[in-house]
N, C-alpha and C positions, 0 to 999 in steps of 0.2 A: 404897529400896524404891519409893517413887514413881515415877512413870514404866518402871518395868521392864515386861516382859512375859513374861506365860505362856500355855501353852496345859494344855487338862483332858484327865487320861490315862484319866477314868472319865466314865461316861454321866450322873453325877449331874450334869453343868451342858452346857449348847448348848456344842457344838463352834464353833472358832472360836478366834483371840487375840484375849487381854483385856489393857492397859494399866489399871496401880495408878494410880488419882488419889482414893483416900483411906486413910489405916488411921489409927488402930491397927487394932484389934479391934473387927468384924471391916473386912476391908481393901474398899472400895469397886473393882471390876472394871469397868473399861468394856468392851465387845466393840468392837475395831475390826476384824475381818475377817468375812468369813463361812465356813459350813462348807466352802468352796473353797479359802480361805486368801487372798481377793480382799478388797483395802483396802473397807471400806462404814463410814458412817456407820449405825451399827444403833441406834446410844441406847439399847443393851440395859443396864442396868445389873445385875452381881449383889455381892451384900454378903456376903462368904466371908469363915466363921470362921478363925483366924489357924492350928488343926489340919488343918480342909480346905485351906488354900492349899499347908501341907507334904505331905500326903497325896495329893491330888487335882489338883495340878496340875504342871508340868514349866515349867521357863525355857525362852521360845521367842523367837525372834529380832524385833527391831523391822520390820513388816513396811514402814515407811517408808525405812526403811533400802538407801542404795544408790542407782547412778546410773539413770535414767531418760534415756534420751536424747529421747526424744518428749515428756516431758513438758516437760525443758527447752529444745525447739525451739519447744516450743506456747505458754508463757511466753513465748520472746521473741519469737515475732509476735504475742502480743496487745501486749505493751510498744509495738512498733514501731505496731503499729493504733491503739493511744492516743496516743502521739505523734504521730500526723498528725491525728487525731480531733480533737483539740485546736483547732487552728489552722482548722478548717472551720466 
């Protein structure tokens, strides 16, 4: 259950995926996207009864999830910039 993600199929919670990093009862939801479905650190947190998590919300895909090719070109010229950074 940890680490999974869902998203809310009712208006009772902000729109958006949330990652589990706590339960039991009720489960700790962190919001990692926003209502665009765009990665954001929100620091939203909501505390969903173990009822509303079955009722109220849907399994939605890890939004981290998958290749990036930009990000991984951007990764490695920072690598490559710290590596000569170093020696100056």
């Amino acid at each position: 259950m940890i680490h999974e993600h869902y998203r809310p199929t009712t208006d009772d919670y902000p729109p958006g995926v949330y990652r589990v990093v706590g339960t039991p009862d009720p489960a700790a939801l962190l919001r990692v996207t926003d209502a665009d479905g765009r990665r954001a650190s929100t620091g939203h947190l909501e505390r969903v009864p173990r009822g509303d998590l079955e009722d109220c919300f849907e399994p939605a895909t890890d939004p981290d999830a998958g290749i990036d090719p930009v990000r991984g070109v951007r990764n490695a010229l920072q690598g490559l910039y710290w590596q000569v950074r170093k020696f100056l």
